[in-house]
Phi, psi and omega in degrees: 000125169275164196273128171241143186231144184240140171223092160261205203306191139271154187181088163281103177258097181272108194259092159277167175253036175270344200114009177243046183221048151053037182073344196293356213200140155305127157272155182225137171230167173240130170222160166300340195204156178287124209227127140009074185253140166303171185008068187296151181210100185263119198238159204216085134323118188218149149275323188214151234265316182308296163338296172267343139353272176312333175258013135275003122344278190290310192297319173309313171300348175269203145356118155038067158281356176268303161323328174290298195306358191272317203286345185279338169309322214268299212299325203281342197258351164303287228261331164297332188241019148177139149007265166258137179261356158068191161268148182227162182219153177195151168307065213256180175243130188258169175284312170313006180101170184322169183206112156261144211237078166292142141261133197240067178291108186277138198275129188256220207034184247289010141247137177325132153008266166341302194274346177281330180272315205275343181255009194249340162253019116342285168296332168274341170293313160282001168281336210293119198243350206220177166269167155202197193231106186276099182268132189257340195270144185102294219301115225231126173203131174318123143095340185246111153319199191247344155278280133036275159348284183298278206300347146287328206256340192253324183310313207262345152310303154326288200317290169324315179310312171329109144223131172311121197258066191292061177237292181308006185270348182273035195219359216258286180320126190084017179227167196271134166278336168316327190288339200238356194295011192266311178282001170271052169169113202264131185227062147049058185308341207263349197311142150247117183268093166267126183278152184231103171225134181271344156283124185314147157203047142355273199282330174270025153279301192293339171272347169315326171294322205287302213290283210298346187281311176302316187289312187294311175305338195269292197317300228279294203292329175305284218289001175297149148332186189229326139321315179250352150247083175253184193315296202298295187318284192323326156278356170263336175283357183241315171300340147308324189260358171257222277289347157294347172229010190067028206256179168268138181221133192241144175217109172262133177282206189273004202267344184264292175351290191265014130281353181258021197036032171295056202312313176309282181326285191301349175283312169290317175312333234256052156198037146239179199254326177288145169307163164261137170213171182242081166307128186227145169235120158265131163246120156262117159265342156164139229307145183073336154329148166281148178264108173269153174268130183260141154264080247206130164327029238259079173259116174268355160201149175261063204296318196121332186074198205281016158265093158269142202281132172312173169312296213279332167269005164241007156285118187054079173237355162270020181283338220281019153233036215287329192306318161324297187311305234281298171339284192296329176291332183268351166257011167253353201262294186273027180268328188270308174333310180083044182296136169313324199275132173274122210240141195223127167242129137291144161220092158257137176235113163299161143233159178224064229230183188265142157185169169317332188259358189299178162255155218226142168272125173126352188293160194227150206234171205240138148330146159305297200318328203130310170336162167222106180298114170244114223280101164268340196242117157300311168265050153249085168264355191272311187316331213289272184298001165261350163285342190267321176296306177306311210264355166276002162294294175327337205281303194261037164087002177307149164250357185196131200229124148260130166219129213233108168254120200280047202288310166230177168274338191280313202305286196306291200278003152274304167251000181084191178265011206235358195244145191244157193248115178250154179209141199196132198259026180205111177321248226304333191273319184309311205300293212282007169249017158260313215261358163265350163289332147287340164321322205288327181086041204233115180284180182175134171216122163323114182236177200277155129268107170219156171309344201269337176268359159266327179283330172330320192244021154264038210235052184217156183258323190211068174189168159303305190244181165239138179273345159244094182279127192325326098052270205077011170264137174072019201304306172346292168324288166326310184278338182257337160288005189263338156299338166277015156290326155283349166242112201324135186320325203252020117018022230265181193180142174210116166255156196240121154231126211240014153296002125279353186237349183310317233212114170297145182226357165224148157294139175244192156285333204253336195207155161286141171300151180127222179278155192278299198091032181298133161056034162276330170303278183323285185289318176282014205250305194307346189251351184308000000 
C-alpha cells in the first residue's frame, strides 16, 4: 500500500447545534425570554425549593409576568401536597393552548453539582421526543459559572440521546462510513432546544456541540459490527475526516510498515487476512509550537490470537478500539475548537486473530525502536502495537505524548467501570489532566510506575523485554511500564487504560448500552 498524503482545500463542515446543521443533529438556540410554542415543554432545573421560588420570583418582575407567576403557583401547590417535589411535571392551560411545565430537581447529597446536573439531563435527553425550552437563568451550582452550567446540560443532553442506528448498516456497503456517519448514530435529530438566559450564551452552546457531537461519533465506531470496521474502513474514516477538515494525513501500510521494522503492529496482524496500518493526522495550531501526540488503540477485534478468549471473554471484543474512536474524536474536537496546539493523532489498526502467520508464544519480535520482544502472552497484543506507535510519535517530534487504551482487565478489577486508570512519568502535566478531567465530570485515578514492575519484563532469555509478566500481579502496572519502556528522558506521557470504562455495559435512564466515548472530554478539553 503507499503511503499518501493528503492536503486539500479546507472545508469545514461545522455541525453546530446554532441551526446550521442541516437536521442531522438536536439543535440547540438561545433566547433572553421565555416565548409561547405549541405544544410548549418548559423544563425549570433547581436544587432546592426555597431556591427556585425565588427566580420565579425575579422572572415574574421582567418579561411575561403572568406565566412565570402561575407557574410559581403551580410550583407552590406542587410543594404543598409532598415535600420534596422531585421531578414533577404538570399542566397549565393558556388561551394559546396548553404549557407543560417539568420542575426538575437536581439530586443533591454526596454528588457533586456537576455531576447531579449531568445526570438529571442525561437522563431528559434520552426521554426527550419534542422540543423544548430550558430556563437556565437564575440557576446557581457551588463552584460553576453559567457558562459551564449550559455546556454540561447540553454534552449530557448528547450524551442521553445517543443510539446506535442499526438500521443504516444495510446503506453502508459500497459506501465510506464517513459519509454515513450522522445517520448511523441517532440524537433526537428532530429536537429544537432552547436555553432561557439573559446573558448571551452563544459560543458555549456551539462548543458544547462540538464536544456532545464528536463524543457520539467515537460511540458510533465502538459500536459498529466488527466486519464493517476493520483496518481498511477505518482508515478511510480518518482519511476522509483529513480531507474534511484540510488536514494532512498519512496511512502506512504492511510494505512501509516492515521497512520501519515495525515488528509490534505486524506481528499481532499476522494471523488476519486484512493489512495492518498506521495512521497519522496533523493539526498545526500553531507554527513553531511543540507537538503533542494523541495516541490511540486501534485492535479493531480482539480474538486473544492463540491464548484464545473463552466465549463470555471474547463478547465485545470489537470494542478493543474504543481508545482509537475515542482519540480521534478528541483531535477532531480540538481541530474544530482551533486549538493552539500542534497536534499529531496516531492510530495502528490491527486484528488479533489465529492464522498460519500469527504470533505464537515465545516467538520473539524485534520493535520500530530497536527493542526486542519475547511475545509471552498473544493477548497483551495492545501493549505490542502501541510501543511502536509511542516511538513513531517520537520519530515525528512529539514532545508530549497521551496514549489511550482499552489495555488490561487488571485495570478493570482495580477501579470498577466508572474509574478510569492514568499513569504518567511527569507531575504537573499528570496533576493538570486530573484536574480537567474533573472539570469533565470524567473519573480518573493515578497508578504506580515503579521499578519493581519494570524488572517483571526483564524475566526473559531471549529478548529485551517480555510482553507479560508471568506472575500476573500488577498487570496494569506492568502494561504500562512496559510502554514507559518506549518512552524517551525528554519526554512528557500519560497513558489511560479504559477497560472499564470504554463500554456502557447495560442500558440505563442516562445512557444506551455500548461504547462510552470516556475520556474524549477529559483530552480534548487538556488541548484547549
Amino acid at each position: 500500500m503507499e503511503k499518501s498524503i493528503i492536503k486539500a482545500e479546507r472545508q469545514y463542515r461545522r455541525l453546530y447545534a446554532m441551526g446550521a446543521c442541516m437536521g442531522k443533529t438536536m439543535k440547540f438556540t438561545e433566547n433572553k425570554r421565555y416565548e409561547k410554542a405549541s405544544d410548549d415543554l418548559l423544563v425549570i432545573p433547581y436544587r432546592e425549593a426555597e431556591e427556585l421560588k425565588e427566580r420565579l420570583k425575579k422572572l415574574a418582575g421582567g418579561p411575561s409576568p403572568v406565566i412565570w407567576e402561575k407557574i410559581l403557583h403551580v410550583f407552590e401547590g406542587v410543594l404543598k401536597r409532598q415535600k420534596n417535589a422531585g421531578q414533577q411535571t404538570v399542566f397549565l392551560k393558556e388561551e394559546e393552548g396548553s404549557l407543560c411545565v417539568t420542575f426538575l430537581m437536581l439530586e443533591q447529597g454526596r454528588k457533586s453539582g456537576l455531576e447531579s446536573l449531568r445526570d438529571a439531563f442525561c437522563t431528559f435527553g434520552r426521554e426527550l421526543s419534542g422540543d423544548c425550552q430550558i430556563v437556565l437563568e437564575g440557576l446557581q451550582l457551588p463552584g460553576l459559572q453559567e457558562q459551564e452550567i449550559a455546556e454540561a446540560i447540553v454534552k449530557a443532553m448528547y450524551y442521553g440521546a445517543y443510539s446506535f442506528a442499526a438500521e443504516k448498516i444495510k446503506e453502508l456497503p459500497g459506501k465510506r462510513i464517513y459519509s454515513l456517519r450522522d445517520e448511523l448514530k441517532e440524537e433526537k435529530k428532530s429536537c429544537m432546544v432552547t436555553i432561557i438566559n439573559s446573558t448571551p450564551l452563544g459560543k458555549s452552546l456551539a462548543k458544547a456541540a462540538d464536544y456532545g457531537q464528536c463524543i457520539n461519533y467515537a460511540r458510533m465506531l465502538g459500536d459498529m459490527p466488527a466486519n464493517y470496521l476493520r483496518a481498511k474502513e477505518f482508515s478511510g474514516y480518518l482519511e476522509d475526516l483529513a480531507r474534511d477538515y484540510g488536514l494532512e494525513c498519512e496511512i502506512l501500510g504492511g510494505q512501509e510498515l516492515s521497512a520501519l521494522h515495525s515488528g509490534g503492529i505486524l506481528g499481532v496482524n499476522g494471523g488476519s487476512t486484512e493489512e495492518a496500518r498506521l495512521i497519522t493526522l496533523y493539526y498545526e495550531g500553531l507554527k513553531g509550537a511543540p507537538v503533542t501526540a494523541l495516541v490511540g488503540k486501534g485492535v479493531m477485534f480482539d480474538s486473544g490470537g492463540y491464548h484464545l478468549k473463552s466465549l463470555s471473554s471474547m463478547d465485545g471484543m470489537k470494542y478493543d478500539m474504543c481508545g482509537a474512536a475515542n482519540m480521534a474524536a478528541a483531535f477532531e474536537i480540538a481541530v474544530r475548537q482551533k486549538s493552539k496546539k500542534n497536534l499529531l493523532l496516531i492510530i495502528p489498526a490491527v486484528e488479533n486473530l489465529i492464522g498460519p502467520s500469527a504470533l505464537r508464544m515465545g516467538d520473539v519480535i524485534t520493535t520500530m525502536s530497536g527493542k526486542t520482544v519475547e511475545v509471552y502472552n498473544t493477548d497483551a497484543e495492545g501493549r505490542l502495537i502501541l510501543c511502536d506507535a509511542l516511538t513513531y510519535a517520537k520519530r515525528k517530534g512529539a514532545k508530549t505524548i497521551l496514549d489511550l487504551a482499552t489495555l488490561t482487565n487488571s485495570c478493570r478489577k482495580a477501579l470498577g467501570d466508572e474509574i478510569s486508570g492514568i499513569y504518567s512519568n511527569e507531575e504537573a502535566i499528570c496533576r493538570a489532566f486530573g484536574e480537567t478531567a474533573k472539570i469533565q465530570g470524567e473519573k480518573v485515578w493515578r497508578l504506580p510506575l515503579d521499578e519493581c514492575y519494570h524488572r517483571l519484563l526483564y524475566r526473559t532469555q531471549t529478548a529485551d523485554l517480555i510482553n507479560y509478566a508471568p506472575e500476573g500481579d500488577g498487570a496494569a502496572n506492568a502494561a504500562a511500564c512496559f510502554l514507559e519502556e518506549f518512552i524517551e528522558e525528554d519526554t512528557a506521557w500519560i497513558h489511560m487504560d479504559i477497560v472499564g470504562t470504554s463500554v456502557n455495559r447495560s442500558e440505563s435512564s442516562m445512557h444506551a448500552k455500548g461504547a462510552s466515548g470516556i475520556l474524549t472530554a477529559s483530552v480534548a478539553a487538556f488541548l484547549e
